[in-house]
C-alpha positions as CSV (number, residue, x, y, z in Angstrom):
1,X,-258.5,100.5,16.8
2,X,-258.2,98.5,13.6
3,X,-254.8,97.5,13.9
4,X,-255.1,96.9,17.7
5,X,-258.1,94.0,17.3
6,X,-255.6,92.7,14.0
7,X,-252.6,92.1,16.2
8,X,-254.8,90.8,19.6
9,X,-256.2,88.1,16.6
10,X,-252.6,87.4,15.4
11,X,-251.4,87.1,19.2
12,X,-254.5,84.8,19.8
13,X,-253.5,82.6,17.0
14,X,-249.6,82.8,17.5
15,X,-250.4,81.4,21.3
16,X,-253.1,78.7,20.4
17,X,-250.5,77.6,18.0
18,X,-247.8,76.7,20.3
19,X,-250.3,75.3,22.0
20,X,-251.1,72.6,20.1
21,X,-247.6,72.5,18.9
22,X,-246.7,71.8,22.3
23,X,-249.3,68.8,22.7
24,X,-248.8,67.4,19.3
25,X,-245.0,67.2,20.8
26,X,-246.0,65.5,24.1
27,X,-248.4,63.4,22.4
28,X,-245.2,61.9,20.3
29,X,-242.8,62.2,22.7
30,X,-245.8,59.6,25.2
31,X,-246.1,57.4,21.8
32,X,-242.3,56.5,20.9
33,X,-241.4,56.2,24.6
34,X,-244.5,53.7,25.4
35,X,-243.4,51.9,21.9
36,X,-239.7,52.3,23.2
37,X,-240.3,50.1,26.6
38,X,-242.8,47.8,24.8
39,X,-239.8,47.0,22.0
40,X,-237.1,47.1,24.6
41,X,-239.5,44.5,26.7
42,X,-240.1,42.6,24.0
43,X,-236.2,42.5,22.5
44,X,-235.0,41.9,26.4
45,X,-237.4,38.8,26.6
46,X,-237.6,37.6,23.5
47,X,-233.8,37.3,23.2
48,X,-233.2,35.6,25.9
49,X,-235.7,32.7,25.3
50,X,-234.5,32.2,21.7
51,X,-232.6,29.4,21.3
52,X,-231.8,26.1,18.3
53,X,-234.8,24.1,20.0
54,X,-237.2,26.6,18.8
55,X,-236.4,26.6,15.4
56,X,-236.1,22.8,15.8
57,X,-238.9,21.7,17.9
58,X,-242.4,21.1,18.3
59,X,-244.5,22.7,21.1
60,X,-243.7,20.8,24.7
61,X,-245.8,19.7,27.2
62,X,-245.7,22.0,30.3
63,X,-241.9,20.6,31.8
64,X,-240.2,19.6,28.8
65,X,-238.2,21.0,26.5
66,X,-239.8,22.3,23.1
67,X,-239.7,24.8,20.6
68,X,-242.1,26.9,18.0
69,X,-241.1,25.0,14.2
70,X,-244.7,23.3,14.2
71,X,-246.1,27.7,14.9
72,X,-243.9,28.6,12.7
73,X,-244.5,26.0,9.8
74,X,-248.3,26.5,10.1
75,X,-248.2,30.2,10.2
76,X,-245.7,30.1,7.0
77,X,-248.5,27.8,5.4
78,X,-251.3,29.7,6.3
79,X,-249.9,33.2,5.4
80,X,-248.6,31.3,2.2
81,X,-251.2,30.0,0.7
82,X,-253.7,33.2,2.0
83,X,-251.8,35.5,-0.5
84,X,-251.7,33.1,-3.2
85,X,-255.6,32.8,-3.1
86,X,-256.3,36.8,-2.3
87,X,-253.3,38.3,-4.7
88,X,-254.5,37.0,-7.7
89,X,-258.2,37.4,-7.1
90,X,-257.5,41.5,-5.7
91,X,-255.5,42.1,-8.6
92,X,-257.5,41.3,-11.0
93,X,-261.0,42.5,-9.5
94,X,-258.9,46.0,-9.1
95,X,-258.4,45.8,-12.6
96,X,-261.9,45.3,-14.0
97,X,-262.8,47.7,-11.5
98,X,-260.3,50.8,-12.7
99,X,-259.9,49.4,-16.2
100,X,-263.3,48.4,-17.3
101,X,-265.7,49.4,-15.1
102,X,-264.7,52.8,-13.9
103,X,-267.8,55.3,-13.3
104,X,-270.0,52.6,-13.0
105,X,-272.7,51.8,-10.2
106,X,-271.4,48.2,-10.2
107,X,-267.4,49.8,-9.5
108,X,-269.0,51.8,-7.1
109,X,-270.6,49.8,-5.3
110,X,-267.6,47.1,-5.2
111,X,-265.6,49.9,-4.3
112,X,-267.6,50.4,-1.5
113,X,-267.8,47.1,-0.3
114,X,-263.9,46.3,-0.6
115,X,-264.1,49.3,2.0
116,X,-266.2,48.1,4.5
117,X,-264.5,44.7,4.4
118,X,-260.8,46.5,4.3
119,X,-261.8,48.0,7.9
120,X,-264.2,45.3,9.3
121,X,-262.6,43.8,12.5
122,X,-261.1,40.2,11.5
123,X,-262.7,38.2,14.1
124,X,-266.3,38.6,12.2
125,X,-263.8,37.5,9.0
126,X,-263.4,34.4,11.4
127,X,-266.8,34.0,12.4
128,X,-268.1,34.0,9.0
129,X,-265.2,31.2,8.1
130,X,-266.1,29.2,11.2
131,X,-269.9,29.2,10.5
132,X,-269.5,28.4,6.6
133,X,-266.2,26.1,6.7
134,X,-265.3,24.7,10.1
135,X,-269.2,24.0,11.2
136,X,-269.9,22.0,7.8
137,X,-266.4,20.0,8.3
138,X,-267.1,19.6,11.9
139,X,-263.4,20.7,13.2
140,X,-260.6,23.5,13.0
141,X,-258.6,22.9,9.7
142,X,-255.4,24.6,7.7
143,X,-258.4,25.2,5.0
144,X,-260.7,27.4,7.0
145,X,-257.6,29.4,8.5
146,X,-256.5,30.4,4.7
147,X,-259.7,31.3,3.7
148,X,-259.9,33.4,6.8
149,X,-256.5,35.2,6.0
150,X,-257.5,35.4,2.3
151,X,-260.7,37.4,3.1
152,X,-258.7,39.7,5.5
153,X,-256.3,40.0,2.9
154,X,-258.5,40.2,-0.7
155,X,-259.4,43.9,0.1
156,X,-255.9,45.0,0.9
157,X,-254.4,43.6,-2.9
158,X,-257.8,45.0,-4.0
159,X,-257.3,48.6,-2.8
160,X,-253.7,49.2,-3.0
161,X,-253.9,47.8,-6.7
162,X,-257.0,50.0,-7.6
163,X,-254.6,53.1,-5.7
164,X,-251.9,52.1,-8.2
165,X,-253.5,51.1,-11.4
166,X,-255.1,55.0,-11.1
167,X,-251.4,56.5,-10.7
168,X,-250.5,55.4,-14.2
169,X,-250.7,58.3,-16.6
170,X,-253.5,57.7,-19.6
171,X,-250.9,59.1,-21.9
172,X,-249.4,55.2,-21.7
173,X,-253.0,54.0,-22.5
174,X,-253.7,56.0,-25.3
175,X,-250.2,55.2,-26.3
176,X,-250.9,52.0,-26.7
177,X,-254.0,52.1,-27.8
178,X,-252.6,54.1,-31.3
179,X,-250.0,51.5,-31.7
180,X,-252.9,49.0,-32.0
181,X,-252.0,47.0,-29.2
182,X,-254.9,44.8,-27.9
183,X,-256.1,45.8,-24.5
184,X,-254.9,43.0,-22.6
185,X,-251.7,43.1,-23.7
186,X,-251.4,47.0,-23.0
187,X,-252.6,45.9,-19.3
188,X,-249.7,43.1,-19.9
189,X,-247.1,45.0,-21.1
190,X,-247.8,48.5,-20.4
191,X,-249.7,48.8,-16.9
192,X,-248.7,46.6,-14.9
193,X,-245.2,46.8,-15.8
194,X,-245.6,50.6,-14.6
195,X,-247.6,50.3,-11.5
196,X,-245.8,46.3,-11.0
197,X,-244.0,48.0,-8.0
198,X,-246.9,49.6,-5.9
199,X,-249.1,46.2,-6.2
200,X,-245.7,44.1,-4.8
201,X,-245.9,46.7,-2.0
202,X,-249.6,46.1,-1.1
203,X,-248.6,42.4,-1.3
204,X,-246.5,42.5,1.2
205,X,-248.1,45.0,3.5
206,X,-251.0,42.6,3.4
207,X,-248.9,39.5,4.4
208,X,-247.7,41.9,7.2
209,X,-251.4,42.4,7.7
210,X,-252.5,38.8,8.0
211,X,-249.6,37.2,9.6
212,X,-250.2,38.5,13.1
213,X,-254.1,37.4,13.1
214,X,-255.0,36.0,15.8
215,X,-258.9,36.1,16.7
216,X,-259.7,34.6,13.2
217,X,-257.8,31.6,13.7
218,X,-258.8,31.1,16.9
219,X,-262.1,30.5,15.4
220,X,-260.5,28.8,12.0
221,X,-257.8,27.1,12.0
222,X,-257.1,26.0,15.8
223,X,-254.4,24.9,17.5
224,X,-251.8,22.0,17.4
225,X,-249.0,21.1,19.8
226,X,-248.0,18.4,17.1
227,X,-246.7,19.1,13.6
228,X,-249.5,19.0,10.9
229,X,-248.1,19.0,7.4
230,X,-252.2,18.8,5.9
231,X,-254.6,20.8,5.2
232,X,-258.0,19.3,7.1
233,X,-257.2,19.3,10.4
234,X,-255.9,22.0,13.1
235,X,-252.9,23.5,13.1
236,X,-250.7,25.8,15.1
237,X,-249.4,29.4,14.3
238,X,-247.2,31.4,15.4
239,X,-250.3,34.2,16.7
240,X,-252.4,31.6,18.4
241,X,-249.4,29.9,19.9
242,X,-247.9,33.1,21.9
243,X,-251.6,33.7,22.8
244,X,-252.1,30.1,24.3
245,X,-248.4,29.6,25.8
246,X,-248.8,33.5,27.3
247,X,-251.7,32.0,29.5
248,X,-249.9,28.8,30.5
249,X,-248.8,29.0,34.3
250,X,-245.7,27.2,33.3
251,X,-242.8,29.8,33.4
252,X,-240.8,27.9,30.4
253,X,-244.1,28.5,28.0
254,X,-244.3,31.6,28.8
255,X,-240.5,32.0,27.6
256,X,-241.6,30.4,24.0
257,X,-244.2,32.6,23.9
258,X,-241.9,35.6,24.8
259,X,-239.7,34.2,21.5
260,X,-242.6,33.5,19.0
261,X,-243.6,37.3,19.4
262,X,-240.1,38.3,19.1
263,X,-239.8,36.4,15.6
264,X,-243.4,37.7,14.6
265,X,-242.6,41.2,15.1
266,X,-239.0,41.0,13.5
267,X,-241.0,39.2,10.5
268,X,-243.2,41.7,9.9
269,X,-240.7,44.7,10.5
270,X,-238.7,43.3,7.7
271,X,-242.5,42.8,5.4
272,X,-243.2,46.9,6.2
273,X,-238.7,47.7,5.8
274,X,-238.9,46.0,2.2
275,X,-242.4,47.2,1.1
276,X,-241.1,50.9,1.7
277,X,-238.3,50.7,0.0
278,X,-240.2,49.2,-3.0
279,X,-242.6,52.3,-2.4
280,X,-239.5,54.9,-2.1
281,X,-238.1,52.9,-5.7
282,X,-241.5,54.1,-7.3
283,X,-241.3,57.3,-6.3
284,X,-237.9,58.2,-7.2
């Protein structure tokens, strides 16, 4: 009697196992072919509508001819200047916070908030940056679209540095530490030399992050058909480009939109490609 309700529980078990084996297989084999068409769509029409005059030209008028440089200048300049505000800034809050201040309430707390704001939807990023920067300045500017990608992008550096900085043995600290070594030049020398490779990676993966925004710089930065080398007034990018030319009636802006997402998404293939290689390097 024993043995027989043992082996009706295994068979039970043994069937609602391939069960779910069987979905879990479906639901990837409905995931890559969705991803499949939507690639093959986007390769197909993207290719097709590249050509010299959209790495050489300016957004066109519906009817003329034109091309993306002015998206794709802004978008460089925006994503640019984002990471150079929010990598410094992440990396060195992750620091106190792992280094200095570990256990605390404050790290806690920070911790916490870097969070909430790592999986807050960006467009309230952007509505925060458009009531604090665009409303005072009355008007879309470069400025308020980097601070917009910086925010988005302070608690990705922040995180992935904290995740790294807590990988490094305390062997090397106390090492260090019984050498005499000050603690700022252990952190020089020691740490981040050991954990240099993980924080490049959450670099990147945040400038993969940020350079397909759109909703925040909608709000933000704006939108330019003309080339805008400053900083105080609007500018275009590549996001908010293929989002404005994709609702254009005009067939031939619908083809530059077709190649702005091809270069995005090729761009930020090559940004995830390079950081997991740099990951697989600090495994190995």
């Amino acid at each position: 009697m024993e043995n027989a309700i043992r082996q009706n529980l295994v068979s039970r078990r043994y069937v609602k196992n391939r069960v779910m084996m069987a979905l879990s297989f479906l639901a990837a084999i409905l995931g890559i072919f969705f991803l499949s068409v939507i690639l093959v769509t986007l390769l197909y029409r993207g290719v097709t509508a590249l050509s010299l005059d959209v790495f050489t030209m300016s957004i066109p008028a519906q009817g003329s001819r034109g091309g993306l440089i002015n998206a794709i200048y802004g978008t460089v300049l925006v994503t640019g200047l984002a990471i150079v505000i929010a990598a410094p800034i992440g990396i060195l809050a992750a620091t106190y916070l792992v280094e200095y201040a570990n256990g605390t309430k404050l790290a806690e707390a920070a911790k916490f908030i870097n969070d909430i704001l790592l999986s807050a939807p960006s467009i309230i990023v952007g509505v925060f940056v458009y009531g604090a920067v665009v409303v005072p300045m009355h008007g879309n500017s470069a400025i308020a679209g980097i601070l917009a990608l910086a925010l988005i992008a302070l608690p990705v550096v922040n995180r992935t540095t904290q995740d790294m900085l807590l990988l490094v043995p305390n062997a090397l600290r106390e090492a260090t530490a019984a050498l005499g070594a000050p603690r700022w030049k252990s952190m020089m020398m020691v740490i981040y030399r050991s954990a240099w490779t993980g924080i490049l990676t959450g670099i990147l993966l945040a400038i993969a992050r940020i350079s397909g925004e759109t909703a925040p710089l909608l709000f933000t930065a704006g939108y330019s058909k003309f080339m805008n080398a400053g900083l105080t007034g609007p500018i275009a990018t590549l996001p908010v480009a293929i989002n404005t030319l994709a609702a254009d009636a005009g067939e031939d802006l619908k083809q530059l939109a077709w190649a702005g997402a091809l270069i995005i998404t090729v761009a930020i293939l090559a940004l995830n490609i390079l950081a997991r290689i740099l990951s697989g390097r600090r495994h190995q």
